[in-house]
C-alpha positions in Angstrom: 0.0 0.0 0.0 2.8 2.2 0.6 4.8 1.6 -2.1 1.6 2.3 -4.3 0.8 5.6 -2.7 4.3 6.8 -3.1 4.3 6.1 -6.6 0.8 8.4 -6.3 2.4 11.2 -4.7 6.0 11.0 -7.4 3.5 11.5 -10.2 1.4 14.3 -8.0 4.4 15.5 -7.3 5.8 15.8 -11.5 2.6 16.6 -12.6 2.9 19.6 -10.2 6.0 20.7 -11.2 5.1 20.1 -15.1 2.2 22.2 -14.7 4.1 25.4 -13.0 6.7 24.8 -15.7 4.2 25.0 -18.3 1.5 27.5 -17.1 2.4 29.6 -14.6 5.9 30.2 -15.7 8.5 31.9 -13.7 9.7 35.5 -15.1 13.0 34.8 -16.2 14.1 37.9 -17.9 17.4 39.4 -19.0 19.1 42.3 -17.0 19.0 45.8 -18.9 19.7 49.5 -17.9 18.1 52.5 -18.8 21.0 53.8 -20.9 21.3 49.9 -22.6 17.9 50.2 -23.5 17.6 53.6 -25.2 20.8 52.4 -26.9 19.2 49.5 -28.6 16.3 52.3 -29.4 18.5 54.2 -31.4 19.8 51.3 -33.0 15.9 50.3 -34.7 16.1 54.2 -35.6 19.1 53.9 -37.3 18.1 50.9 -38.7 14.9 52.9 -40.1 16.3 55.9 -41.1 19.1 53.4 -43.6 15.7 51.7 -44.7 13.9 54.7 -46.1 13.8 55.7 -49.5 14.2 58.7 -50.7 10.5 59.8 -51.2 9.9 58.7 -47.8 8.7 55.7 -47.4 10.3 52.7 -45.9 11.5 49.2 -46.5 9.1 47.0 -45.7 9.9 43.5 -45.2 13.5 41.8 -45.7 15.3 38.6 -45.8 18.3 38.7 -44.0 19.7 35.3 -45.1 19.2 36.4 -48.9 19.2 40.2 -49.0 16.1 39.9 -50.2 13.8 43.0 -50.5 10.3 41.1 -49.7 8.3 43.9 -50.9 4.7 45.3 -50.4 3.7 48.4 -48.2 1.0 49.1 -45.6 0.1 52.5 -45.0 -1.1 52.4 -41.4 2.2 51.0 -40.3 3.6 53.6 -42.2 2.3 56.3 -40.0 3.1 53.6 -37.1 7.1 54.0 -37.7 6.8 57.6 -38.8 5.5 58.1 -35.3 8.0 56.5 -33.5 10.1 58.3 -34.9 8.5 61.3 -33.3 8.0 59.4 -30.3 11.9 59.0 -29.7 12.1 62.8 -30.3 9.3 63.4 -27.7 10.7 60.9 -25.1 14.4 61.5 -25.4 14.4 65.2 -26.2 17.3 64.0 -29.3 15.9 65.4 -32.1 18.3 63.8 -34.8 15.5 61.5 -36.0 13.2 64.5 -37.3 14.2 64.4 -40.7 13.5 60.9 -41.5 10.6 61.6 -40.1 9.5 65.0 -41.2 10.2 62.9 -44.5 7.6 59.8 -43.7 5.2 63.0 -42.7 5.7 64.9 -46.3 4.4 61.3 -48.3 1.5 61.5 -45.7 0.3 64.9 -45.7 0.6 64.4 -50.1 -2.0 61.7 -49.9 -5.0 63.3 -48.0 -8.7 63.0 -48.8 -10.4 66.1 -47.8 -14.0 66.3 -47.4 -16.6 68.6 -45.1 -13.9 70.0 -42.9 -12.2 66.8 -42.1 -8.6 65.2 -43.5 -7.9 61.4 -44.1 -4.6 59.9 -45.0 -5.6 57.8 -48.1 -2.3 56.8 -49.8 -0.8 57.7 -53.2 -2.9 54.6 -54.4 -6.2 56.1 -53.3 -9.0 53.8 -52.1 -11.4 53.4 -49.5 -10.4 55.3 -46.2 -8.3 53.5 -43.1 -9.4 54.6 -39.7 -5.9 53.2 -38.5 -3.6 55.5 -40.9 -5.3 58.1 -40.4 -5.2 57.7 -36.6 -1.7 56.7 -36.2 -1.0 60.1 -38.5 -2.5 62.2 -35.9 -0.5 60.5 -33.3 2.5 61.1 -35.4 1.9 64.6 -35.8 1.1 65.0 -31.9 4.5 63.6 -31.0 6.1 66.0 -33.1 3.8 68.4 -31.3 5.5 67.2 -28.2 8.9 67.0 -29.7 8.9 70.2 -30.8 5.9 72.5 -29.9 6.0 73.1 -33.3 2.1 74.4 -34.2 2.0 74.6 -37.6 0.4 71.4 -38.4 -2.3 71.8 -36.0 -5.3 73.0 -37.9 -4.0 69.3 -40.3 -4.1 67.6 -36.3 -7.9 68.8 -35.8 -8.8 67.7 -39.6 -7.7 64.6 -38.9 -9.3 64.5 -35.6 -12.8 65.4 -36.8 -12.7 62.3 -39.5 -11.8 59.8 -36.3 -15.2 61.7 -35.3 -17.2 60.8 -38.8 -16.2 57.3 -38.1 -17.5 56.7 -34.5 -20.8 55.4 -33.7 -23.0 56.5 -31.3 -21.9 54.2 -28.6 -18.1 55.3 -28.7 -17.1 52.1 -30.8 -15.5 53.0 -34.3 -15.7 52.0 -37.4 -12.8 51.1 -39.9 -13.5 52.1 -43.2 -14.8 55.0 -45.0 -16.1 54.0 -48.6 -16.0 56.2 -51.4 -18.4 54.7 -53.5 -21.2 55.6 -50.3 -19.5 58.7 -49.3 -20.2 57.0 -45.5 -18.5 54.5 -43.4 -18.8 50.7 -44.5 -21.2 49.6 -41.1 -20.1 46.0 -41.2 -16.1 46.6 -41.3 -14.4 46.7 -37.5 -10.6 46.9 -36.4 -9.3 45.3 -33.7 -6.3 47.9 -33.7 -7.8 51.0 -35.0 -10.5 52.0 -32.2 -7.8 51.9 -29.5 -5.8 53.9 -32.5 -7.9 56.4 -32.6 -9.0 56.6 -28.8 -5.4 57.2 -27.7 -5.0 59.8 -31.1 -8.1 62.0 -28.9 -7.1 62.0 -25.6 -3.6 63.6 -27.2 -5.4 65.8 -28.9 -7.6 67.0 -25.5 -4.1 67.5 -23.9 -2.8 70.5 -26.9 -7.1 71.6 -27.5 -8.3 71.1 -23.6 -11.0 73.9 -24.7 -12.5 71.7 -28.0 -14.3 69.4 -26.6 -12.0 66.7 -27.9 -12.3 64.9 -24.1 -16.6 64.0 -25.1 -15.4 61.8 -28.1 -12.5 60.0 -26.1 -14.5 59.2 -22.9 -16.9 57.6 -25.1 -14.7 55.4 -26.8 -12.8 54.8 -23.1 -16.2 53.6 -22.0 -16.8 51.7 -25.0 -12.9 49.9 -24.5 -14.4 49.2 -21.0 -17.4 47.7 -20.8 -18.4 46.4 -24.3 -16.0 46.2 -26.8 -14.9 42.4 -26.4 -18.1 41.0 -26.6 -19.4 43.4 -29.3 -16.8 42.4 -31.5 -16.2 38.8 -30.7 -13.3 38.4 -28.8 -12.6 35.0 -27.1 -10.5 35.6 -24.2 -10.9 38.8 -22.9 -9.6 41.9 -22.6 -8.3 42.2 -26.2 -4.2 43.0 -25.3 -4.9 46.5 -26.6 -1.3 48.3 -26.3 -3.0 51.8 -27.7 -6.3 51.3 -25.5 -3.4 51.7 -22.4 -1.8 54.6 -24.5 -5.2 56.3 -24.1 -5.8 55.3 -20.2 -2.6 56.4 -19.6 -3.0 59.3 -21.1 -6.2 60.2 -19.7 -4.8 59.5 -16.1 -5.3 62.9 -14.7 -8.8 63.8 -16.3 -9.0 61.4 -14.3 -10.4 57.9 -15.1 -13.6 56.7 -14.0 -14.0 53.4 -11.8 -15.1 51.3 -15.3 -12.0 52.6 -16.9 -10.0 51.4 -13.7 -11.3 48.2 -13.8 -10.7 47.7 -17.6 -6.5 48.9 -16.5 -6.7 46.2 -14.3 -7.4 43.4 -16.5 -5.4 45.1 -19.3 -2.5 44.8 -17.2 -3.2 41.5 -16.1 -3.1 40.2 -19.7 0.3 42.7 -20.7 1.6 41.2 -17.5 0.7 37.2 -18.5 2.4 37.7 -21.7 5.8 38.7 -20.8 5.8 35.6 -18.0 5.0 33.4 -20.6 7.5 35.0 -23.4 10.1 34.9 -20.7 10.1 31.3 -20.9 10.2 31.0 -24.6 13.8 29.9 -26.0 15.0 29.0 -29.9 14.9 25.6 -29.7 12.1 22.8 -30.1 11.7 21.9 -26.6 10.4 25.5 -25.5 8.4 25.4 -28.9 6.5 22.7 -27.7 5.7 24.0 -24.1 5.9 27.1 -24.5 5.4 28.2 -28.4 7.4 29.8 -30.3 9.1 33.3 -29.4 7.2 36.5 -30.3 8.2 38.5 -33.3 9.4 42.0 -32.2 6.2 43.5 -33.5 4.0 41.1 -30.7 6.5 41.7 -27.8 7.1 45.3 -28.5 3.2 45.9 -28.3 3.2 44.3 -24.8 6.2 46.2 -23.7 4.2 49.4 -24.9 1.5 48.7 -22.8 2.8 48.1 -19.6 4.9 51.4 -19.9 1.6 53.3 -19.9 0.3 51.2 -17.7 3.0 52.1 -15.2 2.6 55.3 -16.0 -1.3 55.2 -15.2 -0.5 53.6 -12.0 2.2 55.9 -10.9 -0.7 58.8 -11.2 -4.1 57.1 -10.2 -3.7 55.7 -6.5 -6.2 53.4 -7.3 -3.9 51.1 -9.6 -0.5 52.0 -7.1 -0.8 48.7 -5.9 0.2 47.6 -9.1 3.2 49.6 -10.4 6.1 47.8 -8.6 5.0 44.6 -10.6 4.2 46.6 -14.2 7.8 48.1 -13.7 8.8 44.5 -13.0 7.1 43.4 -16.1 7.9 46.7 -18.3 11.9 45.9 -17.6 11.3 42.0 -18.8 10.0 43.1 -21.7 13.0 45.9 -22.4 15.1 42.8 -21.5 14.0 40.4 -24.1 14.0 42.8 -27.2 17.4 44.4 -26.2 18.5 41.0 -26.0 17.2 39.4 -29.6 17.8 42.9 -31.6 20.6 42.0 -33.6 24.3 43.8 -32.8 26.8 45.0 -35.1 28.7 42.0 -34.2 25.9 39.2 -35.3 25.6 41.3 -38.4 28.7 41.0 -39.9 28.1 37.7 -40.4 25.8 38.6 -43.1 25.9 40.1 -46.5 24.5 43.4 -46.1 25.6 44.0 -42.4 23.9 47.5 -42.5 20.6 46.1 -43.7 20.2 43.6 -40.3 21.9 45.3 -37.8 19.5 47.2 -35.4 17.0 45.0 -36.0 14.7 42.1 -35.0 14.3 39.4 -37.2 11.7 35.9 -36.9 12.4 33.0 -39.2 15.1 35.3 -40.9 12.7 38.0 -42.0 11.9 41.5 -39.9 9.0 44.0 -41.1 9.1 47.6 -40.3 6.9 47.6 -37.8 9.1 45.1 -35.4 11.8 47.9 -35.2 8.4 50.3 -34.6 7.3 48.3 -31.6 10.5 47.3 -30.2 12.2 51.5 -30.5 8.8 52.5 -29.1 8.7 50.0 -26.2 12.6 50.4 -25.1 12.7 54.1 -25.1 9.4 54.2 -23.1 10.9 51.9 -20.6 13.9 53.7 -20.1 12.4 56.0 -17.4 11.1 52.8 -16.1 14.0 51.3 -15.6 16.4 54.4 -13.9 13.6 55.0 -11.0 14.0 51.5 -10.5 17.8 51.9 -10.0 17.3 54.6 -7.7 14.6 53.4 -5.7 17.0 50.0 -5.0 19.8 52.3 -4.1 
């Protein structure tokens, strides 16, 4: 009898161990200091800036392996880099990046669709209207607000801002597409990226406008992100990891949030904070693709990395999510880790055939896209903060 209930408690006693292994992972997360990380930022600037062309635009996709130009071109990632761009500017206070992306601006602001008082970007192929590029514009133009409180593009920043307007429903959701053929938004087509796009794109404009009335549009679309927005649009596992839904909470942080909105932080920062344990865990080899999956591309982890920066910031403001901070910061410094720590060195890249084509940045199955150096720059310079009040506070 004894015999068979040790043998009961040995496989009680792997099975317990397999399961913490496998689901609740322990955070296992490179070291990385503030000035490492705003390093490896510049480096996916660089890498950006030696990727754009000379009427702005950037390389899309490439093959390291084969120095292979994969093609193609999205235009809401477009405005995605062109605003990190910015963002580095805004965070950092270095300005050497505003001329690659005053250059990214100039092939936006030559494709607009203007109609009734309001701006879209459309694209020099023309077409049905993005929410997302249009939104991600705005914030682009608001970081170079920030950068520097430059105001000559701010009538162009309230154009914009009245389309994002057009395209929201009467229950603060959005919708994703303006059709030409209708002259009205296309009432069946959502975006799981573009209403948190927009959402965060308002609450910036509220901070430069406070008198407008820009705030009504944003606390709809906060309340909206709250309470409704996964089941209304069918998502399966709750709260959609919305990295600019936590832009726009964090930015509204001193208006300040209402308890729904605090709630929806919560969970938001539950999920950000899941996500890096897991990816933690994740290593190049087949063993940790079978537990654990496959590692994130730069694009995925920089997202998450985004997120709980603001969320850190949120909580560092609104005393009812202070409880949480020490472990976003925690989380937030994880995150900086892993993507300093996969970014590709000059060393690694001159190994290759065009060393200045991989170096700075992040490659997955040999091939990096634009927006993995957006992500991952956006993330690591956000964190940097972060990570020097950690320093000091353990001092």
């Amino acid at each position: 009898m004894w015999r068979g209930l040790l043998l009961t408690f040995s496989f009680w006693g792997i099975g317990a161990v397999v399961l913490r292994a496998t689901l609740i992972p322990p955070l296992v997360c490179p070291t990385v200091t503030a000035e490492a990380a705003l390093a490896s930022a510049d480096e996916a600037a660089l890498w950006i800036e030696r990727a754009q062309r000379p009427d702005g635009t950037y390389l899309y996709e490439y093959q390291a392996p084969d120095d292979i130009d994969l093609g193609g071109y999205n235009i809401v990632r477009h405005a995605g880099v062109t605003m990190s761009l910015y963002q580095r500017a805004a965070e950092t206070g270095d300005l050497r990046d505003l001329p690659a992306a005053d250059r990214g601006l100039a092939w936006m602001t030559a494709s607009l669709y203007r109609r009734d008082g309001w701006a879209a970007f459309q694209g020099p192929a023309g077409g049905d209207l993005q929410l997302g590029a249009s939104a991600l514009m705005l914030a682009a133009l608001e970081q170079r607000r920030i950068a520097t409180s430059d105001t000559s593009h701010d009538d162009l920043m309230r154009e914009l801002g009245r389309f994002l307007i057009v395209m929201q429903q009467p229950g603060g959701a959005f919708l994703a597409s303006w059709r030409l053929a209708t002259a009205q938004p296309d009432p069946a087509l959502r975006s799981k990226y573009a209403t948190g796009e927009a959402f965060w794109a308002l609450t910036l404009l509220h901070r430069f406008f406070p008198g407008e009335g820009w705030d009504r549009p944003a606390r709809a679309v906060a309340r909206y992100l709250s309470l409704y927005r996964d089941e209304a649009e069918g998502f399966d596992f709750p709260p959609w990891a919305d990295q600019w839904a936590a832009y726009g909470l964090a930015e509204m942080a001193s208006w300040p949030l209402d308890e729904d909105n605090v709630a929806y932080a919560r969970r938001l920062a539950e999920r950000f904070g899941f996500l890096v344990r897991v990816e933690s865990q994740r290593r190049q080899d087949w063993w940790s693709n079978l537990v654990h999956g496959r590692q994130a591309r730069a694009a995925g982890l920089g997202t998450w990395g985004e997120a709980l920066d603001s969320l850190h910031h949120l909580a560092s403001v609104d005393p009812r999510l202070a409880p949480l901070r020490e472990k976003l910061a925690e989380r937030a410094a994880c995150a900086a880790g892993l993507l300093a720590g996969r970014q590709v060195t000059e060393a690694r890249a001159a190994d290759y055939g065009s060393p200045e084509s991989v170096r700075g940045a992040w490659f997955t199955g040999g091939i990096t896209r634009m927006d993995d150096q957006q992500h991952a720059l956006s993330a690591l310079v956000r964190a940097a903060p972060i990570l020097a009040a950690t320093k000091e506070e353990r001092r």
